[in-house]
C-alpha positions in Angstrom: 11.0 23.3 29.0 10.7 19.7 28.2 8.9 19.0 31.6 6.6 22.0 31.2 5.5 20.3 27.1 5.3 17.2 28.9 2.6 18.4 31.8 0.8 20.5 29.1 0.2 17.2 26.9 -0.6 15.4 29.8 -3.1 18.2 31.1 -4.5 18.3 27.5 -5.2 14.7 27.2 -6.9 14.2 30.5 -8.7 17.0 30.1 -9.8 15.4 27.0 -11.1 12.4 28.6 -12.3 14.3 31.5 -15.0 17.0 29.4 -17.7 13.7 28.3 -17.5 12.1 31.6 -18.5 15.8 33.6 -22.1 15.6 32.6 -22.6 11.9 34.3 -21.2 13.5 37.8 -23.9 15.7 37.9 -26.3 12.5 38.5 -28.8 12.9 41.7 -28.9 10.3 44.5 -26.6 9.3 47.0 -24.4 6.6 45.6 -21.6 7.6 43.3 -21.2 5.4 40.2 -18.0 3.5 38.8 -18.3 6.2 35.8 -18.7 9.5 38.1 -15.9 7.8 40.3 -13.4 7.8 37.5 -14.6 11.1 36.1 -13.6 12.6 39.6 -10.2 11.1 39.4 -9.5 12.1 36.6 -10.6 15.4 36.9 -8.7 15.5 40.3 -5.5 14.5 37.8 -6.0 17.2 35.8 -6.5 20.1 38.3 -3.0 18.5 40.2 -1.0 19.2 36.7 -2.9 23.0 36.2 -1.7 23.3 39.5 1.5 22.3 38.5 2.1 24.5 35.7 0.8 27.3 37.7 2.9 27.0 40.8 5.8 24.4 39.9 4.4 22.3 42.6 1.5 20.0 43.0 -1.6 21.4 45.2 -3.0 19.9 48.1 -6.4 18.7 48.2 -8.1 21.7 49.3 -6.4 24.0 46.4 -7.6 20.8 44.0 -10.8 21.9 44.8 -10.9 25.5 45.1 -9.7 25.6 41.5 -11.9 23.1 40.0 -14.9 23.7 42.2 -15.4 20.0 42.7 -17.6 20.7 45.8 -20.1 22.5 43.3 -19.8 19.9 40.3 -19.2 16.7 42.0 -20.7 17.3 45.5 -16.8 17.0 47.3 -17.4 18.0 51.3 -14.0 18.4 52.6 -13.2 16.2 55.8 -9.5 17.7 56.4 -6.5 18.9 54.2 -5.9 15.8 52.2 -9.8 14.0 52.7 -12.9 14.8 51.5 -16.2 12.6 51.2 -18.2 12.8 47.8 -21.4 10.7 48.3 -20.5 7.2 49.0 -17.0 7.5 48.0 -13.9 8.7 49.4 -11.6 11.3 48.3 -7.9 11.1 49.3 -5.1 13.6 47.9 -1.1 13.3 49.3 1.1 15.8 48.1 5.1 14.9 48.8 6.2 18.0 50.8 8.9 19.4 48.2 5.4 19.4 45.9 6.6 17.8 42.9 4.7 14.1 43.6 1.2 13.4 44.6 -0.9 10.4 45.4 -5.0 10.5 44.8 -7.6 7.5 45.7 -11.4 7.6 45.0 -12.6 4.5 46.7 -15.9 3.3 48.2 -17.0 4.3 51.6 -18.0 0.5 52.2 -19.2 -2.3 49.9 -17.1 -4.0 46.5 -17.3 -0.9 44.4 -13.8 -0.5 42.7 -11.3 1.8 43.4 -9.7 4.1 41.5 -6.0 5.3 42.2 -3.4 7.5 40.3 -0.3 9.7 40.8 1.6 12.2 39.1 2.1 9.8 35.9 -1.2 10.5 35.6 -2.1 6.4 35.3 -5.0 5.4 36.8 -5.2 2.2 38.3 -8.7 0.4 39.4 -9.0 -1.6 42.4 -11.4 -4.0 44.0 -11.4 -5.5 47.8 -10.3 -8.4 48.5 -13.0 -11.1 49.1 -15.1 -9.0 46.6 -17.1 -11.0 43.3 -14.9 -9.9 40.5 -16.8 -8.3 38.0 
């Protein structure tokens, strides 16, 4: 029970962050901002932990975005089960095969545009290359 209050709050609080930050994702062009790159992850973090409470396990990349319909509200073109491509960014989901951790990564494609990872915690951590200008 305590695990189950503990996903909801978490699933509550993301989701939270996750409702302003929707609108920006839905930007034209063909480059993926820092803001819409973050949105995504968290948004991916959030889906994981409905999964979750739905099924007692976490969901692999393609249930992440049948759910959420991240192909129609962030543009996500699936490249196999745990990769997918959104603009100039890539999409990476690992789910631990008893289901109860998962990995996620939004980074860039190419270039020194952080990168965005988190896990099950639901922490997200930003990256950059090395040999990149720090901002």
């Amino acid at each position: 029970m305590k695990t189950v209050l503990r996903s909801l709050t978490i699933l509550v609080f993301v989701s939270a962050l996750c409702i302003p930050a929707l609108s920006e994702c839905q930007e034209a062009g063909n480059t993926f901002s820092t803001k819409q790159a973050l949105a995504l992850i968290r948004v991916t973090n959030s889906t994981e932990h409905t999964i979750k409470f739905k099924t007692s396990s976490f969901g692999s990349l393609e249930e992440v975005i049948k759910l959420d319909q991240l192909d129609r509200d962030f543009g996500v073109v699936l490249n196999d089960s745990s990769s997918a491509t959104v603009k100039d960014y890539r999409l990476a989901v690992v789910v631990a095969s008893d289901g109860q951790h998962y990995q996620v990564s939004v980074r860039p494609g190419s270039g020194c545009a952080p990168g965005f990872f988190s896990n099950e915690s639901g922490v997200i951590y930003q990256g950059q290359a090395l040999g990149c200008p720090t901002p």
